[in-house]
N, C-alpha and C positions, 0 to 999 in steps of 0.2 A: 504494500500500500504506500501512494504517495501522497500527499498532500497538493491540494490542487495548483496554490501558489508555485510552487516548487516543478512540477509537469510544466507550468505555462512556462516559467522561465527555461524550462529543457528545450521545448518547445521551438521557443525565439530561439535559438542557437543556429546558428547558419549550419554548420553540421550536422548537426541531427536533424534540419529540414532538409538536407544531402541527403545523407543514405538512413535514417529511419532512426527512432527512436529506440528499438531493439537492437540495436546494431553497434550503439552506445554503450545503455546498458551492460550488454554482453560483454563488451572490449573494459566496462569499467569495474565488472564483477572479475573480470579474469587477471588484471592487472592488481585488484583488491588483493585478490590469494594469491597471486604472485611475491606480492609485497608481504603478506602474513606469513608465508612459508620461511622467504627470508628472515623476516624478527625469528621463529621459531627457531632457523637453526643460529643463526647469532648468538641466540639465548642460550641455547645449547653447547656451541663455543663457551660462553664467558663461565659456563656453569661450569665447564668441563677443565678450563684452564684457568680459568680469572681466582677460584679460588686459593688452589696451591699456588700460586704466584709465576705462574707460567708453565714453560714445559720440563723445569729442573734445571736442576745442574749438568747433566749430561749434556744438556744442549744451551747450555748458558752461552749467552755472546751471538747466536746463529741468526738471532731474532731480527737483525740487520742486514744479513748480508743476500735474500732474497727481495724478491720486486713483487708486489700482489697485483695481481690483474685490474684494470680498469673495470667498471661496472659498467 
């Protein structure tokens, strides 16, 4: 359920008078769980390392010397 205020202004959107207001929707629900899945595993990271203080001493110092992928 939307509120009507809120549909009209989906509405007015030159895009979603483009290709349809389901078509929105759909691309904005799947980017939603896109982005939740993400926090999830984050979460799951800091749980999994954030609290022992990283990945040890075994690997002390290494924490620099890689590059993380762009998003």
């Amino acid at each position: 359920m939307f509120d009507e205020t809120l549909l009209k202004r989906l509405d007015a959107d030159a895009e979603v008078r483009k290709v349809g207001r389901s078509a929105v929707l759909r691309r904005a629900a799947a980017e939603y769980l896109r982005r939740s899945r993400a926090r999830r595993i984050a979460e799951a990271y800091r749980r999994a390392y954030g609290a022992s203080g990283g990945l040890g001493d075994e690997f002390a110092g290494w924490e620099h010397e890689g590059s993380w992928p762009e998003r």
